[in-house]
C-alpha positions as CSV (number, residue, x, y, z in Angstrom):
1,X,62.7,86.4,8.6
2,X,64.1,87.7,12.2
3,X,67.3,85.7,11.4
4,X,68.4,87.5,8.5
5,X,67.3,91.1,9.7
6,X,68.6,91.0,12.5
7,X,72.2,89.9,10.9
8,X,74.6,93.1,11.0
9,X,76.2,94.8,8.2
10,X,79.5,92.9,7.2
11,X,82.8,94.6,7.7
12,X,82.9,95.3,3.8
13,X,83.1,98.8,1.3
14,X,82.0,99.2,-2.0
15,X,83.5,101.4,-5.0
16,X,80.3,102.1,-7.1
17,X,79.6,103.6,-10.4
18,X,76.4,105.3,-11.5
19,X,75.4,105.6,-14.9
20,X,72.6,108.1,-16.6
21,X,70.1,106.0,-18.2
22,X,71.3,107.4,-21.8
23,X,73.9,104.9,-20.9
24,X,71.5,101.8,-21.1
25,X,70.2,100.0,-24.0
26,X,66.6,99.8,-24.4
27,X,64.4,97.5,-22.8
28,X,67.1,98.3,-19.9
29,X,66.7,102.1,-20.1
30,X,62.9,101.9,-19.9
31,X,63.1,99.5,-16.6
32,X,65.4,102.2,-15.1
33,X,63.5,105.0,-15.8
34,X,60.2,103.4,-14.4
35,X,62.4,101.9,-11.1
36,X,63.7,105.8,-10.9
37,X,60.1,107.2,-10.9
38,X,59.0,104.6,-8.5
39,X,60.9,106.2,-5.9
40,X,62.3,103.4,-4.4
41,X,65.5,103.3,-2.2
42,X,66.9,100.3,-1.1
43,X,69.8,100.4,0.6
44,X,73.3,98.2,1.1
45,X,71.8,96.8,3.5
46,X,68.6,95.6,2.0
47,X,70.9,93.7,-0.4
48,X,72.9,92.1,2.2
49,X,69.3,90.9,3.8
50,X,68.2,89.2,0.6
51,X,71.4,87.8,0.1
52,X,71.8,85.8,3.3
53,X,68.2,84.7,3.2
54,X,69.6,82.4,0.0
55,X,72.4,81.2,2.4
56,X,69.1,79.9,5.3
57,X,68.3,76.8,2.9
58,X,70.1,73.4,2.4
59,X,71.7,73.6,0.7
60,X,73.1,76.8,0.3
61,X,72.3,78.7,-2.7
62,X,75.6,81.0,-3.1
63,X,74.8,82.8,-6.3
64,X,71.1,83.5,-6.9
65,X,69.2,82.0,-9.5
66,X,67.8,85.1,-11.1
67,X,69.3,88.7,-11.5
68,X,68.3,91.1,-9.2
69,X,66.1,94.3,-10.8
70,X,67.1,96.5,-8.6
71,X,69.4,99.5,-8.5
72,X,70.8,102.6,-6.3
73,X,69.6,105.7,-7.5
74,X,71.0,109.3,-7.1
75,X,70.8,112.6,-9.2
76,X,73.9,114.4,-10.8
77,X,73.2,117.7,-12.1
78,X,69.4,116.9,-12.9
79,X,70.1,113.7,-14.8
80,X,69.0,110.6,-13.3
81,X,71.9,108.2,-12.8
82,X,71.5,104.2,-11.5
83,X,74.2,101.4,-10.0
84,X,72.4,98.2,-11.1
85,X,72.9,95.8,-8.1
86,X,73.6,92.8,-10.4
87,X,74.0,90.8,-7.0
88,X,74.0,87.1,-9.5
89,X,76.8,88.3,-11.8
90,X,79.0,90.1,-8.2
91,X,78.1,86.7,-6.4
92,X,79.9,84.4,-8.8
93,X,82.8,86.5,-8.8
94,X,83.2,86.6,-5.3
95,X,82.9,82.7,-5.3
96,X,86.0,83.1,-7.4
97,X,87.6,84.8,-4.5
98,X,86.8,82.4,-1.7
99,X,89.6,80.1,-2.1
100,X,91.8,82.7,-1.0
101,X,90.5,83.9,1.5
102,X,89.5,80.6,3.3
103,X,91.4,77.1,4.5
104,X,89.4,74.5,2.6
105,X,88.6,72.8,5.2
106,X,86.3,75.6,6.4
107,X,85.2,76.7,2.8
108,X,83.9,72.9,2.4
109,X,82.1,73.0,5.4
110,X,80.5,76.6,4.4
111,X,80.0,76.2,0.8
112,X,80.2,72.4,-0.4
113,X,82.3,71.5,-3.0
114,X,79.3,70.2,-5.3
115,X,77.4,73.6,-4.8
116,X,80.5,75.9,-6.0
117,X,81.3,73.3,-8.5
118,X,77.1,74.2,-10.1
119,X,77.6,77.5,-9.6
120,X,80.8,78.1,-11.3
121,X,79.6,75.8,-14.0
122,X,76.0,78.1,-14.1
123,X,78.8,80.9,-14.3
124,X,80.6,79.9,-17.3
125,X,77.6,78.7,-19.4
126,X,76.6,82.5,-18.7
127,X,79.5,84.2,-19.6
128,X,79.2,82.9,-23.0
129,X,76.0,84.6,-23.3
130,X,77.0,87.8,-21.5
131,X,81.0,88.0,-22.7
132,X,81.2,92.1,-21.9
133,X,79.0,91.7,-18.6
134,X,80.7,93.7,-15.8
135,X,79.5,94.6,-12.4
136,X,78.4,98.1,-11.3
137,X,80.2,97.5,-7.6
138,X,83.1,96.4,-6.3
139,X,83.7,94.8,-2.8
140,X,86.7,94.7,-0.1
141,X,86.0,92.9,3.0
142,X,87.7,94.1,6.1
143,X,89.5,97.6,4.0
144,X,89.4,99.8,1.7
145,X,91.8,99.2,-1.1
146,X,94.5,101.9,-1.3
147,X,94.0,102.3,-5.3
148,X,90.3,103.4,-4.8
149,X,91.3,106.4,-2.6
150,X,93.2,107.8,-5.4
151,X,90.5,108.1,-7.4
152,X,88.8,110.4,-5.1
153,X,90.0,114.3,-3.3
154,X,89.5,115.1,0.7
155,X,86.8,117.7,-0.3
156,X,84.8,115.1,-1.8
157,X,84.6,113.4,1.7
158,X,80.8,113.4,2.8
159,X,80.8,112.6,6.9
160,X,77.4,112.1,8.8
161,X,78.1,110.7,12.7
162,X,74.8,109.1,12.5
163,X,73.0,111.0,15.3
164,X,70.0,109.5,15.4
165,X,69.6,106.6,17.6
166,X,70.1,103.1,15.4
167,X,71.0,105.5,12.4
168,X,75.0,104.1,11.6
169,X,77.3,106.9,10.5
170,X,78.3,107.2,6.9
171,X,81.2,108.0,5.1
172,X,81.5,108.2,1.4
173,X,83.4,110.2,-1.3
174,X,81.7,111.3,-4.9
175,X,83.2,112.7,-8.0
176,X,82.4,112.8,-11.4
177,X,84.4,109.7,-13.4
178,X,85.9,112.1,-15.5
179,X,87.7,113.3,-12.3
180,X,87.7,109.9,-11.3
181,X,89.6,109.0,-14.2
182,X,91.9,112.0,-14.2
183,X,93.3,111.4,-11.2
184,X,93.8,108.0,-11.6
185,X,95.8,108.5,-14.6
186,X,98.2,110.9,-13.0
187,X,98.6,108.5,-9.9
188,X,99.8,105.8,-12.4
189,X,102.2,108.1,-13.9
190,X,103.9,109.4,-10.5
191,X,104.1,105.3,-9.5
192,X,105.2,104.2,-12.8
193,X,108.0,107.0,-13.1
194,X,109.3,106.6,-8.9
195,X,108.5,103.5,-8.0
196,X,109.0,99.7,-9.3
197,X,105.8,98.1,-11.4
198,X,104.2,96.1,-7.8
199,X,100.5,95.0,-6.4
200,X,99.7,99.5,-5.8
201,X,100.3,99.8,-9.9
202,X,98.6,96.3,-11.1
203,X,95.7,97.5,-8.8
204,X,95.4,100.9,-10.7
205,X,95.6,99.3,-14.1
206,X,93.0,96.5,-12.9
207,X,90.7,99.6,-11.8
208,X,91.6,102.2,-15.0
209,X,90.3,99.5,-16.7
210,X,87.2,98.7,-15.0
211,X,86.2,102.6,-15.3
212,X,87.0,102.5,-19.2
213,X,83.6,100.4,-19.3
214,X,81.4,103.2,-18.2
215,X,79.5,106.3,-19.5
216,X,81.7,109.2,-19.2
217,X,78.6,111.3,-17.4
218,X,78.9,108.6,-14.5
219,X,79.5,109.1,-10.8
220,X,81.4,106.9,-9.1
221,X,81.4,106.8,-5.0
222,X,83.4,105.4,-2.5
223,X,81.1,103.8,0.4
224,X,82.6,102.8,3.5
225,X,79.8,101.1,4.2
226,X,79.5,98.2,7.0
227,X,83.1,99.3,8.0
228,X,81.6,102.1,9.6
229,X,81.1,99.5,13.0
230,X,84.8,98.5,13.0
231,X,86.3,101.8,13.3
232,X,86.2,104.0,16.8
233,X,83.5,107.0,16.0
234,X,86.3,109.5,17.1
235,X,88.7,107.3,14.6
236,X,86.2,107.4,12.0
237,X,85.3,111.5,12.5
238,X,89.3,112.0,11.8
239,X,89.9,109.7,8.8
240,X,91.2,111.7,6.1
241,X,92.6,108.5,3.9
242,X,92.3,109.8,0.4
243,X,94.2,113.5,1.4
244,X,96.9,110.6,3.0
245,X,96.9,109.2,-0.4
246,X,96.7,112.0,-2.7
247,X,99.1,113.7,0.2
248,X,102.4,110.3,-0.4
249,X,101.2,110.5,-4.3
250,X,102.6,114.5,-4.6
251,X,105.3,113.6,-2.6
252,X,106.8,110.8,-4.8
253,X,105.9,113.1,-7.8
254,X,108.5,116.3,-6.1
255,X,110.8,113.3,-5.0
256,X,110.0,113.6,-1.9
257,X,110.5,110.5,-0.2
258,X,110.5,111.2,3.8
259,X,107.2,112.9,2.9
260,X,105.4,110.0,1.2
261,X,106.5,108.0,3.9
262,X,104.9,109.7,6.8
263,X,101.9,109.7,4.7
264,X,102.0,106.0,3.5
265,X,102.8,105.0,7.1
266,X,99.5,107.0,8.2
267,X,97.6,105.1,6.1
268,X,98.9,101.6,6.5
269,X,98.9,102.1,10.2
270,X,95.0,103.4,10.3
271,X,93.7,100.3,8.0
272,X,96.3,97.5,10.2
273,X,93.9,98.6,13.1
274,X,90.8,97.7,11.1
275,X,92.2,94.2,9.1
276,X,93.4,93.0,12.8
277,X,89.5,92.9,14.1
278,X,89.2,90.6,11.6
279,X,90.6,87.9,13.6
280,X,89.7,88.9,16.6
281,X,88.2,86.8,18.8
């Protein structure tokens, strides 16, 4: 398997949720609780490795053909709390996504038509079983979507350079959802009452929403991720995005205008640096 391992992390961050298992129905809750016990800790990356090694055969298999039973653990005030991979259910919906991100050209030649054409039937035949499925983590390739930083405060921000030789650095931010929730709330209403409805509001509905699905007690976290290899270490030390965001928010709310500005033009001009790598040669 040297192929896949060796493959690096993908420029990509995740918004996660974790739920206590009170959350789960039963059989679900038991398999939880066991896979808690087990101590196991797989990590992004493990995912990523298995995930490729279904992209080695021919043809491709884009989605896999069984649900993945594993999870991310953590601990939030003594109660166990799990973010279910669900890699099958987050792989069809990012087949959904390829067509705008690709010429189709180069998505034929990647994915062929027939085998997206399976999967999204596979998908659909699904989804009639499963009508109030939803994913436990979210993707963005190449960013890190201005909504999720509001949902998060700069004292939240956990930094670790990665000292340790091979050991990448990590950046994340936690807080509990009903924090999480709060904040995104009040964001909405500063937008709604000083801006015009655009993509920044539509993406805190399409988000609000998402969180609505989830146990109250849950903690959601914002991963950085495989982005951590496209930003400068000395770049990455001083990125303070979500005070940037939380910083342009309280300026639109005191009509403050310069102010949100500066901060916006912080922001956009920190993650322009990162999206241009993408098509770097």
């Amino acid at each position: 398997m040297p192929a896949v391992t060796s493959v690096l992390v993908p420029y990509a961050a995740y918004l996660r949720v974790y739920e206590p298992l009170a959350a789960f129905p039963e059989p679900e809750r038991d398999h939880w609780a066991r896979y808690a016990r087990s101590g196991r800790t797989p990590t992004a990356q493990d995912e990523l490795r298995r995930s490729l090694a279904d992209l080695l055969p021919t043809p491709p298999m884009p989605v896999p053909a069984h649900e993945s039973p594993e999870a991310f653990v953590t601990e939030v005030d003594g109660v166990v709390c799990v973010c279910p991979w669900r890699t099958r259910l987050r792989g069809w919906l990012a087949l959904k996504e390829l067509p705008e991100m690709f010429p189709v050209p180069v998505l034929d030649a990647v994915l062929p038509p027939v085998v997206r054409g399976q999967a999204t039937a596979d998908y659909e035949a699904w989804r009639e079983r499963h009508p109030d499925a939803r994913p436990w983590i979210r993707t963005a390739v190449w960013q890190v979507p201005v909504r999720w930083f509001t949902l998060f405060a700069d004292e939240e921000r956990e930094y670790e350079p990665g000292e340790v030789p091979g050991e990448p650095p990590l950046l994340r931010y936690r807080t509990p959802m009903v924090q999480a929730r709060r904040r995104l709330a009040r964001a909405l209403k500063t937008l709604r009452e000083t801006i015009d409805e655009g993509p920044l509001t539509e993406g805190l509905v399409d988000v609000g929403r998402w969180l609505e699905e989830f146990h109250p007690r849950s903690l959601v976290e914002l991963d950085y991720g495989g982005l951590v290899h496209a930003l400068p270490s000395e770049q990455l030390a001083d990125d303070r995005s979500a005070a940037d965001v939380a910083e342009g928010i309280a300026a639109l709310r005191d009509g403050d205008g310069e102010g949100a500005g500066e901060a916006y033009g912080r922001l956009t001009e920190r993650w322009r640096a990162v999206r241009d790598r993408q098509f770097a040669n």
